[in-house]
N, C-alpha and C positions, 0 to 999 in steps of 0.2 A: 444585279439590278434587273434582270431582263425576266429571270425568276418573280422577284417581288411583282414587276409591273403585267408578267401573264396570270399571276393569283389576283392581283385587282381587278383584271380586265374579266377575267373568269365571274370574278364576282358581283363585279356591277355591270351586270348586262351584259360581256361578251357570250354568256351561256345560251340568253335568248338566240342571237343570231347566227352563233355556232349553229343551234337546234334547229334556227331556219335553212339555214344551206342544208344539213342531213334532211331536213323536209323537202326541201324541195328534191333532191338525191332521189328519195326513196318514189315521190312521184314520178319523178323522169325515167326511173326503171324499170316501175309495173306498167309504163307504155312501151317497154320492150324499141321504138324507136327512137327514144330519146337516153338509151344505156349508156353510149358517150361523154353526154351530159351528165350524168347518173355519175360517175366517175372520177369527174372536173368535180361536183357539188360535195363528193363524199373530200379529196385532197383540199379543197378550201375549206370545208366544215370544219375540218380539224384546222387549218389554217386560223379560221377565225376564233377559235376558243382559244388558240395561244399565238397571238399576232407578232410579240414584242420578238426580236433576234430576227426575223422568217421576213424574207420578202415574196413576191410575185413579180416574175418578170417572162419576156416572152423566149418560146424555146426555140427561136429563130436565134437571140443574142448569145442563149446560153449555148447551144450547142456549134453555132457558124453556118447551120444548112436549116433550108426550109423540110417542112414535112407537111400531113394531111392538114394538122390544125395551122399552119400558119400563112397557108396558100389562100388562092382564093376560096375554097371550101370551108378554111375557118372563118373568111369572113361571114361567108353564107349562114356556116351556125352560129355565129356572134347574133349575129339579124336575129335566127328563128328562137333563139335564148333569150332574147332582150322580150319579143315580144310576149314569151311563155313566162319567164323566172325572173327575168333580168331587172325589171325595174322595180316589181314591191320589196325584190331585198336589196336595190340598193335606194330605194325609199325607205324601207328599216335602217340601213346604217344613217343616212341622214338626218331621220328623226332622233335616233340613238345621238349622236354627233350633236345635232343642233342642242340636245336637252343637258349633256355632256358639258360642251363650250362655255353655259352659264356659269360653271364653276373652273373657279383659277385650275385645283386640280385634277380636273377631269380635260383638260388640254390635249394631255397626250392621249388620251381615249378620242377624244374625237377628231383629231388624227387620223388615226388609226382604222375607226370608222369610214373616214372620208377616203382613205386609198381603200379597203375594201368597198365601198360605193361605189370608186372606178376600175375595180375589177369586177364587181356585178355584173355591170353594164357589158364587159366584153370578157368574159374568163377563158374562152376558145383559145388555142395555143398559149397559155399560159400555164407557167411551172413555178412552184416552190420553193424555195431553196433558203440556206442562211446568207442573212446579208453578207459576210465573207465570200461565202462564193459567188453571191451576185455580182460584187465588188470583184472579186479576179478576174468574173467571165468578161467585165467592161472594161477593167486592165486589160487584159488581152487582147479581147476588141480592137482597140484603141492602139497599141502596139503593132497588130498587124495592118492597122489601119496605115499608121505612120509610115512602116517598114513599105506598104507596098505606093506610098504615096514617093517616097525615094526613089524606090527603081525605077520609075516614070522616066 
């Protein structure tokens, strides 16, 4: 199923906004101080051409320890992203989404659109992955959550 619904998404218009995140990507690189970001827009570009199966989530949850991007530094570049990139693509998925919604089956498209909108807005420590392992990484979250809520 997740096949079928990345060949639609591909087709009705996840191609545009794939192509807008490698646009933006290829912008942010030939300013040499936005390679970073350069980076994040090339891993979500491909995100966005096949959404269905893949989540976004942040590599604080997945891994258990913070790093550069999920410090205060990533919020820093969330800010200087938003103001640069951040908002005409996730005003692209919206407009995608809202035109999307009008039809019964374009539902799960605009969806889809709509959690890419909210990673627009802030992709800085954010990672990839298959919903499976998004789903373990919060299983185990959640496990050692409990477990150390016990030994209290």
């Amino acid at each position: 199923m997740r096949t079928i619904g990345n060949i639609l998404w591909f087709l009705l218009g996840g191609i545009l906004m794939g192509l807008g995140w490698l646009l933006a990507g290829v912008i942010a690189f030939i300013t040499i101080i936005g390679i970073p970001w350069a980076r994040s827009c090339f891993v979500i570009g491909v995100f966005a051409f096949f959404p269905f199966g893949k989540e976004a989530i942040s590599r604080n949850e997945l891994t258990l320890r913070e790093d550069l991007g999920t410090g205060p530094l990533g919020c820093l570049g969330n800010i200087v992203w938003f103001v640069l990139f951040g908002w005409w693509l996730a005003l692209g998925h919206l407009i995608s989404a809202a035109a999307l919604i009008l039809t019964i089956i374009g539902i799960p498209f605009a969806i889809q659109h709509i959690k890419l909108a909210a990673l627009a807005l802030s992709p800085v420590g954010k990672t990839v992955v298959t919903i499976e392992e998004a789903s373990a990484a919060r299983q185990f979250n959640a496990s050692e959550k409990i477990s150390k809520m016990r030994n209290k």
